[in-house]
C-alpha positions as CSV (number, residue, x, y, z in Angstrom):
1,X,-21.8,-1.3,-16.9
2,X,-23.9,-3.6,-14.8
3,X,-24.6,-3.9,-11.1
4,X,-21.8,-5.7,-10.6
5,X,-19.3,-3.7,-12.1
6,X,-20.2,-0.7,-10.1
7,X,-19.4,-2.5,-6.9
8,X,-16.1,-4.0,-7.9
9,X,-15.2,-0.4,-9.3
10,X,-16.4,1.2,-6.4
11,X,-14.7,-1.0,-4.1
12,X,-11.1,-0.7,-5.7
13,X,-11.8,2.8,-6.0
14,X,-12.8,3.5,-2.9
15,X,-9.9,1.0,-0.9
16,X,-7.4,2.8,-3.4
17,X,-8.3,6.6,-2.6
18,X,-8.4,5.4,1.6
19,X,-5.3,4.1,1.4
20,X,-4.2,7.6,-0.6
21,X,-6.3,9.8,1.9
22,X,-5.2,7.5,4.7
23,X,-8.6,6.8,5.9
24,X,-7.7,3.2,5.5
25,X,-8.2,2.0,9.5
26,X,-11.6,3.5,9.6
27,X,-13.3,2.3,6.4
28,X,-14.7,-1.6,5.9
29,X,-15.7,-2.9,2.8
30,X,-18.7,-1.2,3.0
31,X,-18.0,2.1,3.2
32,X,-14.6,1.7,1.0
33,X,-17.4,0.7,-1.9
34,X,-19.8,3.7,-1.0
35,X,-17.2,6.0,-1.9
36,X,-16.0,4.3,-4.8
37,X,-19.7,4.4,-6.1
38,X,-20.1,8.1,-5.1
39,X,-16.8,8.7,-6.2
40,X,-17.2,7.6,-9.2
41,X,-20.0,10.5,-10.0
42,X,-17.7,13.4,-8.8
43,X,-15.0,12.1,-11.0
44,X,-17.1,11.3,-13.9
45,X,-18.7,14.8,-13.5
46,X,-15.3,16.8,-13.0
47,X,-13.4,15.0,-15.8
48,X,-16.9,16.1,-17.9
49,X,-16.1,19.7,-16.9
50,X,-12.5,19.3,-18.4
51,X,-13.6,17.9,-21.8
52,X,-12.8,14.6,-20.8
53,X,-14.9,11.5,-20.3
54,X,-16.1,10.2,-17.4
55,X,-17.1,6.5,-16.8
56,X,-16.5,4.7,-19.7
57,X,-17.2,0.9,-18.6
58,X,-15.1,-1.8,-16.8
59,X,-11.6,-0.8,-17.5
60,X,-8.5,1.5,-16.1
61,X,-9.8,3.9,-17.0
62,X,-12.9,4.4,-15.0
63,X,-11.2,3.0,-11.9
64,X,-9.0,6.0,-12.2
65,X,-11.9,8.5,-12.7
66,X,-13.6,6.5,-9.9
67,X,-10.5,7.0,-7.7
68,X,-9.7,10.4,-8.6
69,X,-13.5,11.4,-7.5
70,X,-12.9,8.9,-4.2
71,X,-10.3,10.6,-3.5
72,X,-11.9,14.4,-3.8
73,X,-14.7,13.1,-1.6
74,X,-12.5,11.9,1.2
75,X,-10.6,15.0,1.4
76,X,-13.9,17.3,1.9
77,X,-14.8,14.6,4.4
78,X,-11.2,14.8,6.2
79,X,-11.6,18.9,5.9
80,X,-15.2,18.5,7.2
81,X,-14.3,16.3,9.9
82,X,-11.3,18.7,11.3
83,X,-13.5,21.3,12.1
């Protein structure tokens, strides 16, 4: 997967897990694909520890890794931020 699709991956995943997380009001564009991206290596890494697969290209499937991993980092953010 090229440049390109890691942004557009990274920036559904990461609008999809703000609204989830409801971090939506805070995030821009920016930031919404910065956690997509990152997200995308947490989920790809934790569905590896499971026996799954992780990124697989441009498909549903890696958006949901890529949202599932989103979503993990904005609630250790949220947790972070609390305290």
């Amino acid at each position: 997967m090229g440049i390109i699709g890691w942004l557009i991956i990274g920036a559904l995943a990461g609008w999809i897990a703000s609204k989830i997380t409801g971090n939506d009001k805070q995030m821009g564009a920016g930031k919404n694909i910065l956690v997509g991206i990152i997200g995308g290596f947490i989920g790809g890494f934790a569905m590896n520890l499971i026996g799954g697969y992780g990124i697989t290209g441009f498909n549903i499937w890696s958006l949901f890794v890529a949202t599932l991993g989103a979503v993990i980092l904005l609630l250790i953010i949220n947790a972070i931020k609390k305290k």
